[in-house]
Z-matrix of the N, CA and C atoms (Angstrom, degrees):
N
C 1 1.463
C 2 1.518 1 108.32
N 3 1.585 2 118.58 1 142.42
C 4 1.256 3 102.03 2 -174.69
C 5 1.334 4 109.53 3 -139.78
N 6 1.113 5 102.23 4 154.94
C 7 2.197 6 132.67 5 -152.35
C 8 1.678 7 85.46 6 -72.75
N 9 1.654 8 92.38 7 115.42
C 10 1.729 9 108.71 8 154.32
C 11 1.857 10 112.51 9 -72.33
N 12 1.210 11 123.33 10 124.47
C 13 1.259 12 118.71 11 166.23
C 14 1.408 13 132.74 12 -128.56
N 15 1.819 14 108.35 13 125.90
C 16 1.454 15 109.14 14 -147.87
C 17 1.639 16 102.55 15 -87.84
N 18 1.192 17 103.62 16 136.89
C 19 2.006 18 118.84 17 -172.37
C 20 1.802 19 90.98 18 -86.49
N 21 1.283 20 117.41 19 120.20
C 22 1.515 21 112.23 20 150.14
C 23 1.022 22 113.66 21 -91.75
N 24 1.880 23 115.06 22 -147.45
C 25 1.522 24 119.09 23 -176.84
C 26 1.506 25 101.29 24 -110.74
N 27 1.302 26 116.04 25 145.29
C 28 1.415 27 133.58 26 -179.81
C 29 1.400 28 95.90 27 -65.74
N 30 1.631 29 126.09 28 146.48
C 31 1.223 30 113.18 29 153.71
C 32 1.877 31 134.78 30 -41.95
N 33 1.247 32 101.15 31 -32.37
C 34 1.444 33 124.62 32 -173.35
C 35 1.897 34 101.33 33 -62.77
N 36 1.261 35 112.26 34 -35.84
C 37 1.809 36 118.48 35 -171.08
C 38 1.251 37 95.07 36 -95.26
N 39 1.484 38 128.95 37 -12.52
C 40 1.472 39 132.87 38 -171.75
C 41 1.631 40 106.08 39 -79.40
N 42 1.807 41 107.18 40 -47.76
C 43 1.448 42 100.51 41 179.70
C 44 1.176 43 125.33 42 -89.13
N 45 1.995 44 108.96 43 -7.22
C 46 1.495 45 102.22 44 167.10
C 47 1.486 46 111.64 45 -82.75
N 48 1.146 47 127.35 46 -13.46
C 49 1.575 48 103.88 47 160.09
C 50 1.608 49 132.20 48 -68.64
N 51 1.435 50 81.50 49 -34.48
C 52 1.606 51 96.65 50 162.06
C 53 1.463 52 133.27 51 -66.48
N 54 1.124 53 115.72 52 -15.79
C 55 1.297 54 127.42 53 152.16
C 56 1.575 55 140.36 54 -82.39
N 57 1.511 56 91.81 55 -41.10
C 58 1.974 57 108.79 56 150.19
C 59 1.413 58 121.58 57 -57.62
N 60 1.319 59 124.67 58 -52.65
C 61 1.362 60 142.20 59 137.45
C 62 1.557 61 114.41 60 12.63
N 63 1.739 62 95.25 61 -84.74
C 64 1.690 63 122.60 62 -171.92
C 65 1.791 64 107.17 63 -83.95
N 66 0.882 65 121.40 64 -22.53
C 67 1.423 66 134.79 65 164.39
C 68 1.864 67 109.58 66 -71.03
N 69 1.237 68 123.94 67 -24.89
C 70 1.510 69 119.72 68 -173.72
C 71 1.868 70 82.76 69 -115.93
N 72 1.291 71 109.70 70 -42.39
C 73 1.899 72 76.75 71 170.52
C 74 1.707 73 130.47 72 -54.55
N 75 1.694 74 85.38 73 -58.81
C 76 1.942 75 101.12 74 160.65
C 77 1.805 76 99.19 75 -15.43
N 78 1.153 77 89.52 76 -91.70
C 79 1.685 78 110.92 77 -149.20
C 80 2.091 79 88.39 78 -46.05
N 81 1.412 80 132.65 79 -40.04
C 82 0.983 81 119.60 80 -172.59
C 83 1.806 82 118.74 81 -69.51
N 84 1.182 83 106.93 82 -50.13
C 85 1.520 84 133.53 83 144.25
C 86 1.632 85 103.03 84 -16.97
N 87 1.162 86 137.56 85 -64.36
C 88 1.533 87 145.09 86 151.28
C 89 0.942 88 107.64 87 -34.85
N 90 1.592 89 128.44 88 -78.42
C 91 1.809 90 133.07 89 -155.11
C 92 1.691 91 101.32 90 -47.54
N 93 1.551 92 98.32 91 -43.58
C 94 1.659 93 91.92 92 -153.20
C 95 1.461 94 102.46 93 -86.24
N 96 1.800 95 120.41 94 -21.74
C 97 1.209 96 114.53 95 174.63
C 98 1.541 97 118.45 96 -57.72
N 99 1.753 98 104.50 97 -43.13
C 100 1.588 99 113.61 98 -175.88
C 101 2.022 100 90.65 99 -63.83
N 102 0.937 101 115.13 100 -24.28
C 103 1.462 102 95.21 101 -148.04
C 104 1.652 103 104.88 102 -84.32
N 105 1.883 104 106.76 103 -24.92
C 106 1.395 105 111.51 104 168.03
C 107 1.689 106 124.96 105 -77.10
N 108 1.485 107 100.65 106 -22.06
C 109 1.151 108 98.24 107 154.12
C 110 1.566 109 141.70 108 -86.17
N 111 1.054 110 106.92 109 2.93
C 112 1.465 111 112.18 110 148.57
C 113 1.074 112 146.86 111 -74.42
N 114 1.592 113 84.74 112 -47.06
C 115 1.849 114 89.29 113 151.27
C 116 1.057 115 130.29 114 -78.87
N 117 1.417 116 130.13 115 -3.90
C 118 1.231 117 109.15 116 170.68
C 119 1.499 118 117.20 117 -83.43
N 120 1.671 119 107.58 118 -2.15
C 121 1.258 120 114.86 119 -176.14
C 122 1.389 121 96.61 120 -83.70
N 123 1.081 122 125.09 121 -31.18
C 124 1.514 123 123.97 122 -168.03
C 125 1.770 124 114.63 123 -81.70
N 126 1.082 125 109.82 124 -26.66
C 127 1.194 126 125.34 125 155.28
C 128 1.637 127 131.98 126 -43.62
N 129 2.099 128 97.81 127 -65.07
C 130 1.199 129 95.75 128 143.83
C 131 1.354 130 146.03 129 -48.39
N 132 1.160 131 96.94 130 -35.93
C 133 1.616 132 98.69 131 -175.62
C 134 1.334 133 133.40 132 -75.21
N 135 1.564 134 98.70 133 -20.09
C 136 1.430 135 115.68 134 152.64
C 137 1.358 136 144.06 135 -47.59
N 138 1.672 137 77.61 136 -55.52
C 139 1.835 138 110.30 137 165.06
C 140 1.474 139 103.02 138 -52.98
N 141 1.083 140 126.77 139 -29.35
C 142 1.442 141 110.82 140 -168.22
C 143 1.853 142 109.80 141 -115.20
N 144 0.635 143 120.20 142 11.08
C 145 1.524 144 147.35 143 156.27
C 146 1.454 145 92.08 144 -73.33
N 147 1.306 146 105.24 145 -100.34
C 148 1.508 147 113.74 146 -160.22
C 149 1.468 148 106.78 147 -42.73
N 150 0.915 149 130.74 148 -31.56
C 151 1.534 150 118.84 149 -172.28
C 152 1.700 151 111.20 150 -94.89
N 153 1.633 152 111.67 151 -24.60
C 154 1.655 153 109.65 152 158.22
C 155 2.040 154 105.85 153 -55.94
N 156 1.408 155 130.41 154 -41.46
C 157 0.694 156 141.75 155 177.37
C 158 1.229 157 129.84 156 -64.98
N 159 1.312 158 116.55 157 -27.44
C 160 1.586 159 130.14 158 169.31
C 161 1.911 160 100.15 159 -82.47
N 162 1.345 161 107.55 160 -49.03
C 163 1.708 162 108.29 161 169.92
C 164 1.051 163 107.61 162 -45.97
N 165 1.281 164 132.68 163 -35.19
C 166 1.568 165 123.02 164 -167.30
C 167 1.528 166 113.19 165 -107.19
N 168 1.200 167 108.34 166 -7.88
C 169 1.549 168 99.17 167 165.93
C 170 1.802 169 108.56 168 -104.31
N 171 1.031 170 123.91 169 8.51
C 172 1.653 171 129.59 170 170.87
C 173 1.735 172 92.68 171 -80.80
N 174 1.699 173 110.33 172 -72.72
C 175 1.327 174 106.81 173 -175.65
C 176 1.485 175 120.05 174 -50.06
N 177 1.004 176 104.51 175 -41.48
C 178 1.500 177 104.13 176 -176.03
C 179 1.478 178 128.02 177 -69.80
N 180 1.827 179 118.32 178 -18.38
C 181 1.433 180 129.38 179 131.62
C 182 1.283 181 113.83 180 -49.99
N 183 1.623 182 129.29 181 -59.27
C 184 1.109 183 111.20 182 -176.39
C 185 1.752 184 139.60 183 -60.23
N 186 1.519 185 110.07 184 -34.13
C 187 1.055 186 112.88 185 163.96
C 188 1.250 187 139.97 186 -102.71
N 189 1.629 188 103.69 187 28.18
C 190 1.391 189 119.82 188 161.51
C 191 1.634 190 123.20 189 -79.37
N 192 1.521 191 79.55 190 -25.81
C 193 1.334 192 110.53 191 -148.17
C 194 1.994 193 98.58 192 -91.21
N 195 1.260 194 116.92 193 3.86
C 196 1.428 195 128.15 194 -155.57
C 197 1.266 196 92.73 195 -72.41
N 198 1.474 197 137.10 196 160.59
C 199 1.224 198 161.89 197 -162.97
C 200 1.403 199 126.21 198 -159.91
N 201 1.403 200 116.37 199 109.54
C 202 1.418 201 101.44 200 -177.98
C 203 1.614 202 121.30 201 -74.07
N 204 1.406 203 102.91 202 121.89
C 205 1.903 204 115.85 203 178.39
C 206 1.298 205 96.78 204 -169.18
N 207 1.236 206 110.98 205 138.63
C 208 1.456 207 139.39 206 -173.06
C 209 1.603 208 105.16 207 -71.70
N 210 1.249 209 111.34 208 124.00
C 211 1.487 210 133.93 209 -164.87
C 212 1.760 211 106.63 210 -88.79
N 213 1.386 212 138.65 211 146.90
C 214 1.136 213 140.20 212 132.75
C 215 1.584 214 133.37 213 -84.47
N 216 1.120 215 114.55 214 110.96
C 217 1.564 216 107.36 215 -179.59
C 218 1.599 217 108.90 216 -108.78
N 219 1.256 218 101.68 217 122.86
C 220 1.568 219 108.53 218 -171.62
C 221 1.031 220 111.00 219 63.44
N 222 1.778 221 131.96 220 71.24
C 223 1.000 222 155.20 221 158.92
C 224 2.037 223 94.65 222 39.34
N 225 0.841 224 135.58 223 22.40
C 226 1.517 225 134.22 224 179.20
C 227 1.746 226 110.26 225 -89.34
N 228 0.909 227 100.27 226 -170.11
C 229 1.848 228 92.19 227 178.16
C 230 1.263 229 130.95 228 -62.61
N 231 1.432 230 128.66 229 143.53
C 232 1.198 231 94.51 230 -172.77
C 233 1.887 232 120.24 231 -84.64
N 234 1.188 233 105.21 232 160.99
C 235 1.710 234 121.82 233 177.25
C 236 1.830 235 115.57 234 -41.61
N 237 1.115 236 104.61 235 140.62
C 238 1.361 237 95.87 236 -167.74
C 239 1.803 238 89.70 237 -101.23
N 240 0.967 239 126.41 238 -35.61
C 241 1.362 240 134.87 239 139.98
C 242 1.848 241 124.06 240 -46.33
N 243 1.358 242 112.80 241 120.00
C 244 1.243 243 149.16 242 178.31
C 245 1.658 244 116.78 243 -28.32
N 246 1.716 245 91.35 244 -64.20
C 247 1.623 246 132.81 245 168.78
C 248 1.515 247 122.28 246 -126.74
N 249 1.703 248 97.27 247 138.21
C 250 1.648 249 108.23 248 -145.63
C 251 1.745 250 77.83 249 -116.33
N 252 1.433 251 131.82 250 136.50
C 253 1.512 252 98.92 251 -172.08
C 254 1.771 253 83.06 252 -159.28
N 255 1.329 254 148.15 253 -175.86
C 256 1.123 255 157.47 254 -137.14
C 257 1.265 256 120.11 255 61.38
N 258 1.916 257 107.26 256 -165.90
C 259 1.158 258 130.17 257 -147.88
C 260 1.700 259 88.95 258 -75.16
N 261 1.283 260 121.88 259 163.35
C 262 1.168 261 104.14 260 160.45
C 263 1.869 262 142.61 261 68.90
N 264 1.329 263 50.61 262 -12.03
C 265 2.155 264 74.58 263 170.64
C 266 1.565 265 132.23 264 -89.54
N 267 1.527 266 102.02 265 113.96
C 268 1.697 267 114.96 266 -138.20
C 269 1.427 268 134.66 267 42.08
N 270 1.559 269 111.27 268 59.02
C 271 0.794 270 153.89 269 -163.64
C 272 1.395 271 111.43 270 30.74
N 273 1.223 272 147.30 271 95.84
C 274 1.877 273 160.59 272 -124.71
C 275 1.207 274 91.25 273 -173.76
N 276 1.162 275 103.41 274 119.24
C 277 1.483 276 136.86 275 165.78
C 278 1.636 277 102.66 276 -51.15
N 279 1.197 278 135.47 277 -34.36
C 280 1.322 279 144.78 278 -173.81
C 281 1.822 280 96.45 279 -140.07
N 282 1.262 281 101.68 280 -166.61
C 283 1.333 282 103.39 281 170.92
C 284 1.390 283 130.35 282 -53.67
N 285 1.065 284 107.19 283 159.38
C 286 1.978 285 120.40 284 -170.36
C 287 1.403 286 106.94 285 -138.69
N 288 1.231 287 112.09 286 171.88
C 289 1.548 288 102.77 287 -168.60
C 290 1.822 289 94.16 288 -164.04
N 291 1.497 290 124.87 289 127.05
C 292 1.631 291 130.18 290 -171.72
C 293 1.092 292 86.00 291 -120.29
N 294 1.568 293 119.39 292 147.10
C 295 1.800 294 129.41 293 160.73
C 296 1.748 295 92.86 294 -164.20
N 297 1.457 296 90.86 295 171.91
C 298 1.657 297 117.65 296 168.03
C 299 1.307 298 115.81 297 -86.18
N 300 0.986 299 128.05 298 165.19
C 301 1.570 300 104.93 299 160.62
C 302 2.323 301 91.47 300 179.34
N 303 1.823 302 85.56 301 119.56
C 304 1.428 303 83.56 302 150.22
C 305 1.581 304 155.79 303 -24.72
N 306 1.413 305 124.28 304 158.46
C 307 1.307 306 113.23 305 169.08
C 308 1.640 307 106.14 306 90.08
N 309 1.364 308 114.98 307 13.39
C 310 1.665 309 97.20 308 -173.93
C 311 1.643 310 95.67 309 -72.09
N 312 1.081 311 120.64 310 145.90
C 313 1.584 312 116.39 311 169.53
C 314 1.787 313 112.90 312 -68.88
N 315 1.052 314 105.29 313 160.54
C 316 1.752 315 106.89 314 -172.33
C 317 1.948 316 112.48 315 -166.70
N 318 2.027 317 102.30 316 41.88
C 319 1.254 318 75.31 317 -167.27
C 320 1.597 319 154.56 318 -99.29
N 321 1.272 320 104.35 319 138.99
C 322 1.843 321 123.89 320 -174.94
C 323 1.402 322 101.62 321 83.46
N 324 1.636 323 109.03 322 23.54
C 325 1.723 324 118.96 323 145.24
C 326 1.569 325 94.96 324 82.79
N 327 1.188 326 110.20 325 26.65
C 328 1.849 327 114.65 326 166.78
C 329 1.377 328 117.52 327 -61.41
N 330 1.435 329 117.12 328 -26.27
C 331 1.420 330 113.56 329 172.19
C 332 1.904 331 107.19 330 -105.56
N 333 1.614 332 95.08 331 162.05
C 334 1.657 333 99.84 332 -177.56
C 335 1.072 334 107.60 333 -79.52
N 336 1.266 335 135.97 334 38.05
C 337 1.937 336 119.47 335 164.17
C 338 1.487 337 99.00 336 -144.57
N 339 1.127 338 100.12 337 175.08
C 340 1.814 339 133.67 338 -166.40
C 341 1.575 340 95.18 339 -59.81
N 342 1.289 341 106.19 340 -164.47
C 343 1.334 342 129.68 341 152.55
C 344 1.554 343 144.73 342 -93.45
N 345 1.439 344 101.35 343 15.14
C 346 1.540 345 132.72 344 -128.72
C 347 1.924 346 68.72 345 -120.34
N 348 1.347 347 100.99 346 159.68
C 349 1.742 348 116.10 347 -170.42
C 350 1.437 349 96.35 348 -164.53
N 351 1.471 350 110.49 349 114.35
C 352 1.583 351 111.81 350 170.64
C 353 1.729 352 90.38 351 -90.51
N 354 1.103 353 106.21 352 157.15
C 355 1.850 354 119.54 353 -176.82
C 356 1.754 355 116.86 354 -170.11
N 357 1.187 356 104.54 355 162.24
C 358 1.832 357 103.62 356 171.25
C 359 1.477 358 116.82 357 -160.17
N 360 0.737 359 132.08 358 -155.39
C 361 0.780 360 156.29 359 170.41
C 362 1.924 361 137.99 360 -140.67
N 363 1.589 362 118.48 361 122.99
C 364 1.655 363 97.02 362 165.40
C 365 1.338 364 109.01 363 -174.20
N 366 0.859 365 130.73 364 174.79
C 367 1.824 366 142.32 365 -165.01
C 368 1.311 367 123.77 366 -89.61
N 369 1.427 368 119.13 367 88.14
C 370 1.805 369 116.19 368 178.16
C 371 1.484 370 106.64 369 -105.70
N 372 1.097 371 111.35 370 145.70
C 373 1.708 372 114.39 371 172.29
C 374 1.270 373 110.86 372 46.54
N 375 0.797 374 141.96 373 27.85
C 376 2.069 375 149.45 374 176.18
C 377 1.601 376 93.11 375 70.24
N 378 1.318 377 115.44 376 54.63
C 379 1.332 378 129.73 377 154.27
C 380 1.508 379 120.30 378 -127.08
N 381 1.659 380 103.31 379 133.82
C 382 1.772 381 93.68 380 -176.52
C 383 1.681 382 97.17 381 -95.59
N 384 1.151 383 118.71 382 113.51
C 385 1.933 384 117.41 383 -170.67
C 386 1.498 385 98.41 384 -99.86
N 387 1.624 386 120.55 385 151.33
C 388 1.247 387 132.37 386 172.88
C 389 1.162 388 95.62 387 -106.25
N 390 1.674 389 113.28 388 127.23
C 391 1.310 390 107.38 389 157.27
C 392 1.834 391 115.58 390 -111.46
N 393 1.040 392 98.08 391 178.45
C 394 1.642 393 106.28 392 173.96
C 395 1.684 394 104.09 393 -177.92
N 396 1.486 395 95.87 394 154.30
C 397 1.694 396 108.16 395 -164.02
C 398 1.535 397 86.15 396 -114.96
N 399 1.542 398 119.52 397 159.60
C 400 1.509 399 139.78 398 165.93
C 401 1.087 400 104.14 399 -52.11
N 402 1.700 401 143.29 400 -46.40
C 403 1.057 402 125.76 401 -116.86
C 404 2.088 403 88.45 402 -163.85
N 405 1.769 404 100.54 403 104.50
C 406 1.861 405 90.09 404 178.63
C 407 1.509 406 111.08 405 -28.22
N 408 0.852 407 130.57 406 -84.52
C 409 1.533 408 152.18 407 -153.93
C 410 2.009 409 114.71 408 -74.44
N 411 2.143 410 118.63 409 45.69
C 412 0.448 411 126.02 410 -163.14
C 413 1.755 412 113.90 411 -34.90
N 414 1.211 413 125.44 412 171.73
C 415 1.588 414 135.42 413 172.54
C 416 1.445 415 108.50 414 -97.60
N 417 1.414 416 126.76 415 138.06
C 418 1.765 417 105.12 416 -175.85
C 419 1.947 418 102.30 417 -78.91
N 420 1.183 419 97.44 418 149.66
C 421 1.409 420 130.89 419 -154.57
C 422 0.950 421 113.75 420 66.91
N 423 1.621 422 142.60 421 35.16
C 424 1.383 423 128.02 422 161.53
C 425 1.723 424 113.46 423 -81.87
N 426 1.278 425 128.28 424 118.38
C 427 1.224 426 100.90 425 162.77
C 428 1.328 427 132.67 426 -124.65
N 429 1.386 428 112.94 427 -179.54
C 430 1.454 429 100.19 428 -137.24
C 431 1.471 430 112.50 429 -108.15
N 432 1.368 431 128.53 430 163.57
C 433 1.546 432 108.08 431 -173.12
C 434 1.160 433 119.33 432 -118.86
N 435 1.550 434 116.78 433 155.29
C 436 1.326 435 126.93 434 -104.65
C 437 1.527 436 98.75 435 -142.95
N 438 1.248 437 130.03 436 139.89
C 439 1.565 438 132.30 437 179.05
C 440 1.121 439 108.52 438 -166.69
N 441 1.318 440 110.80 439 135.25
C 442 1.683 441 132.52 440 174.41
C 443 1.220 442 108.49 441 -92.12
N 444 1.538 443 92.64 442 136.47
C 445 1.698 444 125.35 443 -167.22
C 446 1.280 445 104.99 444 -115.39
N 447 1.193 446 123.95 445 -28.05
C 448 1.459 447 136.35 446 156.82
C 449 1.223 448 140.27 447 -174.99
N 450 1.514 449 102.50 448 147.24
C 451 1.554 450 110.09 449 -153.88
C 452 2.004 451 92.71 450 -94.46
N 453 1.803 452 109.53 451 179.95
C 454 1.231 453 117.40 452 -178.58
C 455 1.573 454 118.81 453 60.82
N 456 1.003 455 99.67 454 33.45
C 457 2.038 456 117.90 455 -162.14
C 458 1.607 457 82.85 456 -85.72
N 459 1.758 458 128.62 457 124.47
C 460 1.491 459 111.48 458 148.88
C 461 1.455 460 111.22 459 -110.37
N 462 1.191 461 136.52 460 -10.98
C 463 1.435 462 134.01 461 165.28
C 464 1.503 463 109.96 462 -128.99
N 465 1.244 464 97.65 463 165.12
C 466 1.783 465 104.09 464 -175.21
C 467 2.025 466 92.36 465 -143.40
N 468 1.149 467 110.48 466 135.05
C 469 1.730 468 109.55 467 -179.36
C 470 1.652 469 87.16 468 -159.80
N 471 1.612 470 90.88 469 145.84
C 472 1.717 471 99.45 470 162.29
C 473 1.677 472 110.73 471 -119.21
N 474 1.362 473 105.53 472 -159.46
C 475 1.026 474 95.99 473 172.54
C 476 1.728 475 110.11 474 179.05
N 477 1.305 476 168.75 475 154.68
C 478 1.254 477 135.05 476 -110.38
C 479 1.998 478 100.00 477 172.49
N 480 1.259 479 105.23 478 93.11
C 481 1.481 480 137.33 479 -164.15
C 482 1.741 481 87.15 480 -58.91
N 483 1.214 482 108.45 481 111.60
C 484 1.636 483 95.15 482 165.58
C 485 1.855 484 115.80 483 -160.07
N 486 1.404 485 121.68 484 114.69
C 487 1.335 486 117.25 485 -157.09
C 488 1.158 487 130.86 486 62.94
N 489 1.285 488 116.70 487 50.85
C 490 1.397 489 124.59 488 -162.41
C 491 1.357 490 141.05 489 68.63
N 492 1.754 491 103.94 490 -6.92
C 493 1.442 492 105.08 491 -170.63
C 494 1.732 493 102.22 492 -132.31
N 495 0.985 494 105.62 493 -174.25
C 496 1.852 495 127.13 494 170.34
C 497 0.915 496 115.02 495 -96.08
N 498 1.648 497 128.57 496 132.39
C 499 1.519 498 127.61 497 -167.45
C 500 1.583 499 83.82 498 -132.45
N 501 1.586 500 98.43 499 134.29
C 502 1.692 501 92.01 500 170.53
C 503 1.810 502 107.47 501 -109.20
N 504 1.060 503 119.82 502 15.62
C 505 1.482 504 138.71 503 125.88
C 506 1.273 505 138.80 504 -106.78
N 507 1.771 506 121.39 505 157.33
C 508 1.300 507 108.65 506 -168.09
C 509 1.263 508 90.32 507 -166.74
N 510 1.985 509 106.76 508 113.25
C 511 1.480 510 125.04 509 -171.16
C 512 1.341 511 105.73 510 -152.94
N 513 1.413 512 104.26 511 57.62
C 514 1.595 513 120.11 512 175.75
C 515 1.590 514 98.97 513 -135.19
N 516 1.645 515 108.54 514 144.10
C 517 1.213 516 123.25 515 -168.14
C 518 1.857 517 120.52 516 -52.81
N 519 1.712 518 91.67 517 -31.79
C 520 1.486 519 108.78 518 -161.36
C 521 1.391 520 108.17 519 -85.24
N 522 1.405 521 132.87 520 168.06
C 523 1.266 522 127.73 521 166.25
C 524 1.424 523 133.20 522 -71.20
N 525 1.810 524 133.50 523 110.50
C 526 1.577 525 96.61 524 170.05
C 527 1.250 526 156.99 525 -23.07
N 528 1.494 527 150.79 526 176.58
C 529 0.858 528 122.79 527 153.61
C 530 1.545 529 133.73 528 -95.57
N 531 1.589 530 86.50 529 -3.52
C 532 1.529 531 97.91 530 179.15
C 533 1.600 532 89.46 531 -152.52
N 534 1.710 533 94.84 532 160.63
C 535 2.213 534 113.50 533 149.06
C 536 0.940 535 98.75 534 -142.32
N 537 1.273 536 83.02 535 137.16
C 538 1.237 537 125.32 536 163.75
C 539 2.104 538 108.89 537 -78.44
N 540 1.336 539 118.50 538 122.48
C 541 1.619 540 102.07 539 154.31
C 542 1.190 541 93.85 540 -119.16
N 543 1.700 542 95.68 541 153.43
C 544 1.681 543 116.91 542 163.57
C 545 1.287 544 98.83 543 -132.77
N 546 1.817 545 103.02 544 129.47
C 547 1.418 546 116.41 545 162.72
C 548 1.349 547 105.47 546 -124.59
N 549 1.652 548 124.25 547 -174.36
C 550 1.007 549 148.75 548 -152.44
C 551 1.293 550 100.76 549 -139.22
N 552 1.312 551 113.49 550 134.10
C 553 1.882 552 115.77 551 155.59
C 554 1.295 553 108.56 552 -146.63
N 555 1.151 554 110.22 553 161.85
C 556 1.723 555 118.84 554 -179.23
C 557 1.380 556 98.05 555 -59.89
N 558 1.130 557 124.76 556 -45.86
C 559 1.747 558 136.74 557 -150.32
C 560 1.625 559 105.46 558 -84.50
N 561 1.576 560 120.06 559 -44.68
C 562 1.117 561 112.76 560 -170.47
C 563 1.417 562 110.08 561 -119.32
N 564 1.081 563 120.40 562 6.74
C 565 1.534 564 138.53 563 -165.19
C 566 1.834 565 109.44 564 33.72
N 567 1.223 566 124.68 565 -128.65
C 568 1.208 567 110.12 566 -162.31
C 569 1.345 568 127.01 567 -72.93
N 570 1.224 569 125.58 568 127.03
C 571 1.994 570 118.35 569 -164.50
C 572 1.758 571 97.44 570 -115.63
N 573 0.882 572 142.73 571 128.10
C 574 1.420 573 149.69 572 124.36
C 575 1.801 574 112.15 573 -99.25
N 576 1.832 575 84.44 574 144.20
C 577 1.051 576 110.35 575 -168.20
C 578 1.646 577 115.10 576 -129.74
N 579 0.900 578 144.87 577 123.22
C 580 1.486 579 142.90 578 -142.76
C 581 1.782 580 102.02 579 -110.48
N 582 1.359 581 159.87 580 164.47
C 583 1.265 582 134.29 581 -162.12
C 584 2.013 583 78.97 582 172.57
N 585 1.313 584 94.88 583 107.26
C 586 1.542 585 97.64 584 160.33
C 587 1.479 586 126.90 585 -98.02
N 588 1.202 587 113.00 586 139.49
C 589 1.370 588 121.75 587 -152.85
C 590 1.310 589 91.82 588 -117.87
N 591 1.429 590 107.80 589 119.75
C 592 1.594 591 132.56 590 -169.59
C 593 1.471 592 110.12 591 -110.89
N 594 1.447 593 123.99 592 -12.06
C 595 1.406 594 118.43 593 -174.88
C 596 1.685 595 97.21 594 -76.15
N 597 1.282 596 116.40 595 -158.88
C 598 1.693 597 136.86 596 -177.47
C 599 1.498 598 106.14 597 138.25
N 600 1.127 599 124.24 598 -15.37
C 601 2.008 600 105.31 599 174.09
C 602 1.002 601 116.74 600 -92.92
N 603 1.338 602 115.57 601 144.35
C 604 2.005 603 125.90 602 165.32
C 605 1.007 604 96.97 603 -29.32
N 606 1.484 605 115.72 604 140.93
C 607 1.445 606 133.75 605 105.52
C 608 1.209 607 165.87 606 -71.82
């Protein structure tokens, strides 16, 4: 009668599986790392979409929404001009920009003012901030409150649609017909944004 004898694995077939093994984890260990980091890039990138996109539909209410009425900046007289706009204007690291503009909510006249909204826009700390005061016809030392629309801002410029052309000043009583803003970001580099301005009657 004769002896069955059972063959195992050599040490030698033991560590090449063990090495095929750690070599198909490795490489999986990779796939899913690259693959979460993509999405998290994609995620971001969303994030920053949607919120270039929320910036541009705030402004683009706001300066639709423009109205010609003479502005106060720093409670001083008010502007005999509409829009108060340059370097330095309410204090902006780059350009700044003051107007009126329709649509303040007011409802069934519970609060003491109009519908009328003094507001601006301008650039602090590589932030483009919206401001706006309670009340058109601020008080001097009132100030006004303030929210960022977007961060990573390195320039802020306007610019002011009038007779067919682009004015990169604007020191006429009446309203443009359009602005132009151009900003800067690390991420998207140069942005212009075009914004037609539909107001022109007293207030």
């Amino acid at each position: 009668m004769g002896t069955s004898r059972r063959k195992g694995f050599t040490l030698i077939e033991i560590l090449i599986a063990i090495a095929i093994f750690s070599m198909i984890g490795l490489a999986s260990s990779q796939v899913l790392s690259s693959v979460l980091r993509s999405n998290e890039a994609s995620i971001k990138a969303s994030q920053r979409i949607t919120t270039m996109q929320r910036a541009y539909q705030i402004m683009q209410r706001d300066f639709m929404q423009m109205v010609a009425r003479g502005n106060r900046v720093g409670g001083e007289e008010p502007n005999k001009t509409f829009l108060v706009a340059g370097e330095r204007v309410i204090d902006s690291e780059d350009d700044g920009i003051v107007f009126s503009r329709l649509g303040w909510r007011n409802p069934a006249q519970l609060f003491p003012r109009g519908n009328v909204q003094a507001m601006g826009y301008r650039l602090r700390e590589n932030k483009l901030e919206r401001l706006y005061y309670l009340y058109p016809d601020p008080a001097l030392g009132e100030e006004p409150q303030v929210s960022v629309i977007l961060d990573d801002v390195e320039g802020l410029k306007f610019q002011y649609y009038d007779n067919n052309k682009w004015l990169k000043k604007w020191d006429k009583q009446a309203l443009p017909q359009g602005v132009k803003v151009i900003f800067t970001t690390e991420r998207f580099g140069q942005v212009q944004w075009q914004f037609l301005v539909t107001g022109g009657h007293d207030v």
